[in-house]
Structure formats: structure tokens, C-alpha cells
C-alpha positions as a LaTeX table, in Angstrom:
\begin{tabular}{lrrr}
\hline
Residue & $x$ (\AA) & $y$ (\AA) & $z$ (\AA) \\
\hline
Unk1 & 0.00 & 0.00 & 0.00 \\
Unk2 & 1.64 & 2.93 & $-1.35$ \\
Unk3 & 0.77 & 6.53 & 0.27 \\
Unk4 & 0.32 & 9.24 & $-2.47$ \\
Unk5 & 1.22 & 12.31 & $-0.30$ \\
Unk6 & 2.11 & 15.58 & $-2.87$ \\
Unk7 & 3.55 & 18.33 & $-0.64$ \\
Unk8 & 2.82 & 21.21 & $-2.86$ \\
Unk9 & $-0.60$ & 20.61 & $-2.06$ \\
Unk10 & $-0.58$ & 20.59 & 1.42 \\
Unk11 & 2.22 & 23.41 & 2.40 \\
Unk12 & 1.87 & 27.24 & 2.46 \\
Unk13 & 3.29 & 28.87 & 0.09 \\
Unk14 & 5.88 & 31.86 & 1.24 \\
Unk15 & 3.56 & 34.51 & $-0.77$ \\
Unk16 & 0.37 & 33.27 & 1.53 \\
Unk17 & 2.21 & 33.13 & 4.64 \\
Unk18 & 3.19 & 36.84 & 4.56 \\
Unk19 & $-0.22$ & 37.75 & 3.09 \\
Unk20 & $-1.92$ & 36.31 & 6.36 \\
Unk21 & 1.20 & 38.21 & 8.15 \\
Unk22 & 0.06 & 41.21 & 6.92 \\
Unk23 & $-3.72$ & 40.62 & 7.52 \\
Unk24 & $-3.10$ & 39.93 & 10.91 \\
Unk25 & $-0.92$ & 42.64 & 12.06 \\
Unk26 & $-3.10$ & 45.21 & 10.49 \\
Unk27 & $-5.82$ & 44.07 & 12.16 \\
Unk28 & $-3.76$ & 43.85 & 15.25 \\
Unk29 & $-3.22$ & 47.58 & 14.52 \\
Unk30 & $-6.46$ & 48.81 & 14.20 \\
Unk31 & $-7.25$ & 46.79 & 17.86 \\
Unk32 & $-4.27$ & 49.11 & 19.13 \\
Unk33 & $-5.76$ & 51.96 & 17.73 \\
Unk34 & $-9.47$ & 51.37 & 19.34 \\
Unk35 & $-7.74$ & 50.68 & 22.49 \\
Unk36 & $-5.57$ & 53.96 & 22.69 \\
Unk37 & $-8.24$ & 55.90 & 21.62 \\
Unk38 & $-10.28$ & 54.63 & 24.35 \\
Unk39 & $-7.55$ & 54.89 & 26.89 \\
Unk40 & $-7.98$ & 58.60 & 26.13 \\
Unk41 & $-11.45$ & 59.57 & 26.31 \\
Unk42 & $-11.46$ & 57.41 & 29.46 \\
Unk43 & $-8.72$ & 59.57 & 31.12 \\
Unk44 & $-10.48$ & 62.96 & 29.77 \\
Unk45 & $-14.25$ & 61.75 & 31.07 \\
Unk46 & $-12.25$ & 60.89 & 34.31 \\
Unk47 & $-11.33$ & 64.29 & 34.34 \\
Unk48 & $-14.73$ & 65.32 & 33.38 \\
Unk49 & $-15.80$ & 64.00 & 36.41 \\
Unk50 & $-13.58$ & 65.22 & 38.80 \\
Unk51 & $-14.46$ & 68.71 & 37.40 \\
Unk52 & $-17.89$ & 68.21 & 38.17 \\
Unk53 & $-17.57$ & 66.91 & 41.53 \\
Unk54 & $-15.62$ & 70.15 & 41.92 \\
Unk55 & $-18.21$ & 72.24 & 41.07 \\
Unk56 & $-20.24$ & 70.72 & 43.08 \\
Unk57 & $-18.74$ & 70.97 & 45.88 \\
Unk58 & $-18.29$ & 74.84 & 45.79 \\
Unk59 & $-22.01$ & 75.15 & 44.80 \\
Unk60 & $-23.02$ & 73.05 & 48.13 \\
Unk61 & $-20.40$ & 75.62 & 49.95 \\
Unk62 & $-22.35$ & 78.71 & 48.68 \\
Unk63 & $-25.52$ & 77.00 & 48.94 \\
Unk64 & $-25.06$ & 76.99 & 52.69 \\
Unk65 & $-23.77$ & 80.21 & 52.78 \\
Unk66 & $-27.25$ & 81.09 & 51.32 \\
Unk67 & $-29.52$ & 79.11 & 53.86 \\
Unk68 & $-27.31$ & 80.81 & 56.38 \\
Unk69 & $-27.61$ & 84.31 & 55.22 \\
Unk70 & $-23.97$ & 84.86 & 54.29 \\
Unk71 & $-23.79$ & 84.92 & 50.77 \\
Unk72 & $-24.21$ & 88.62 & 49.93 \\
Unk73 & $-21.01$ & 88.70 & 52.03 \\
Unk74 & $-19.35$ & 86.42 & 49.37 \\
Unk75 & $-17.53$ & 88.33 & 46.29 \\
Unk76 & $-18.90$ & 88.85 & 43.15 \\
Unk77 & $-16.03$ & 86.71 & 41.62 \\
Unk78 & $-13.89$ & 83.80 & 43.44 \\
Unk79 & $-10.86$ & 81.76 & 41.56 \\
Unk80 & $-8.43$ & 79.05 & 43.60 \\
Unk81 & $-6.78$ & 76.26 & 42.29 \\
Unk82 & $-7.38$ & 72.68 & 43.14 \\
Unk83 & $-4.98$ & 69.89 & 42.37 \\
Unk84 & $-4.75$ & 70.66 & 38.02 \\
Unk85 & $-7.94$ & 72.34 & 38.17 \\
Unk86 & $-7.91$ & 76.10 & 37.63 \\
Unk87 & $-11.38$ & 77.46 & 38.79 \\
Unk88 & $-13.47$ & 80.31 & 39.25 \\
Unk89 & $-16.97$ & 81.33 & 39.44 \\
Unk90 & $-19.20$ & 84.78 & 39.06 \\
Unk91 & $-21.95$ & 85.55 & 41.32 \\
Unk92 & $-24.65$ & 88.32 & 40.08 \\
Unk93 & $-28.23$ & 88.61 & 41.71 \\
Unk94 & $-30.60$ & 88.51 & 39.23 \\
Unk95 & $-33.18$ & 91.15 & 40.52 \\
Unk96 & $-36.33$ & 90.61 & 38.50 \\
Unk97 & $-36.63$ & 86.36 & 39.70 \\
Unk98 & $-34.84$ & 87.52 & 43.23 \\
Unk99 & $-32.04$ & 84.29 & 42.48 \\
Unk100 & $-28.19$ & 84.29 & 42.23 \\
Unk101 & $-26.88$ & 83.12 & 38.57 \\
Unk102 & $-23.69$ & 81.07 & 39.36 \\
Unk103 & $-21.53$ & 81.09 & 35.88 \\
Unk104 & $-18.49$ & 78.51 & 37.16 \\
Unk105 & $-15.63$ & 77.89 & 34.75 \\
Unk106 & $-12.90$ & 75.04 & 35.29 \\
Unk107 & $-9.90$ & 74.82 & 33.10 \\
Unk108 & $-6.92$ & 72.30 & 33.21 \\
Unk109 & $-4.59$ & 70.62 & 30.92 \\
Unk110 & $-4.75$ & 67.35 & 29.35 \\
Unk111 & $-2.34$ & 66.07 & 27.20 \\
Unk112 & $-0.67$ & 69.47 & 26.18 \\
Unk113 & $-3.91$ & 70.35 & 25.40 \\
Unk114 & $-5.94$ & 73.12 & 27.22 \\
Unk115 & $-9.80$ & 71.65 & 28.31 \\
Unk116 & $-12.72$ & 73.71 & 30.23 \\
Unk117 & $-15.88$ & 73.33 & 32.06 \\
Unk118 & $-18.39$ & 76.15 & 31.88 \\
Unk119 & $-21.57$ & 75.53 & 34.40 \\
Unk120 & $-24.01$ & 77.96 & 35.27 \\
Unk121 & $-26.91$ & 77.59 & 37.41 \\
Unk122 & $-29.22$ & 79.40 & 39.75 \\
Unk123 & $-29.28$ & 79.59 & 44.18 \\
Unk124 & $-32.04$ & 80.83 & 45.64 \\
Unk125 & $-31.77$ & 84.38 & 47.47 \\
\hline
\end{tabular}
């Protein structure tokens, strides 16, 4: 019993082994790509957040300083720093609804790249 095995039929050729290279790394590429790309936006919504939670917390400062009375003590306009968060808010009465408009602006860099927060909302007088 003779076996009839023909190699050329059976091996990869050199010209299909590096066409499957290439198939595979570009699509090992373009899985890189997704992955940075969502590695960023990650790190900038983190920083999203933190912004907010900033915010927040000097809007729960003012807003006891308004159930407490104090807030026409407080300046018109207020800036600090915070960690990499540049921020600063303007307080104006708004006469005609009797509420404060609080315009609050965060800036900090990401990246080389310059990002901000504008907020504005209203506190009761």
C-alpha cells in the first residue's frame, strides 16, 4: 500500500504566509488603535468628572452660605486652584426672579492640550 502524499498541495506557500502576516498585524493595529483611543477619552471623562464633583462641591459651599444668610457677604467673583484644576466662578443677583446666577468655569490641561468646564446655574436668594 503505497501513500500518495504531494507536498505542494498541502504546504503554504511563502507569498500566503506573509499575506496572512500582513492581515493579521493590520488588524492587530487597528485593535491598538481602538484601544488607545479609548484609553484617552477614558482619562479625559475621568477628568470630566472630577471637574464636576468640583463644582459641586463649591455650589453646596455657597448654597449653605445662602440658607445661612452669608452669601451677599461672598464676592462677586472667586478663583483658587485645586490639584490641576484652575477654577473660578461669578456671582450676580438677578433682581427681576430675586435668584443668584452662578456662571463657574474650570480649566486644566490634558495632554498638552488646554480643556474647560463652563456651568451655570441658579441659588435661591
Amino acid at each position: 500500500m503505497a501513500l500518495n502524499y504531494n507536498i505542494k498541495n498541502k504546504a503554504f506557500s511563502l507569498l500566503e504566509l506573509i499575506i496572512a502576516i500582513a492581515v493579521l498585524s493590520t488588524g492587530i493595529i487597528a485593535l491598538l488603535r481602538a484601544f488607545s483611543f479609548s484609553a484617552r477619552l477614558t482619562g479625559l471623562s475621568c477628568d470630566i468628572i472630577n471637574a464636576v464633583f468640583l463644582a459641586e462641591d463649591k455650589m453646596q459651599e455657597l448654597e449653605l452660605k445662602e440658607k445661612q444668610n452669608l452669601i451677599d457677604n461672598e464676592p462677586a467673583q472667586v478663583g483658587d486652584r485645586e490639584g490641576k484644576f484652575a477654577w473660578e466662578y461669578t456671582l450676580s443677583l438677578n433682581r427681576d426672579f430675586n435668584l443668584y446666577r452662578l456662571d463657574f468655569d474650570i480649566k486644566w490641561q490634558r495632554a498638552n492640550r488646554d480643556e474647560s468646564l463652563k456651568l451655570n446655574t441658579f441659588l435661591r436668594q
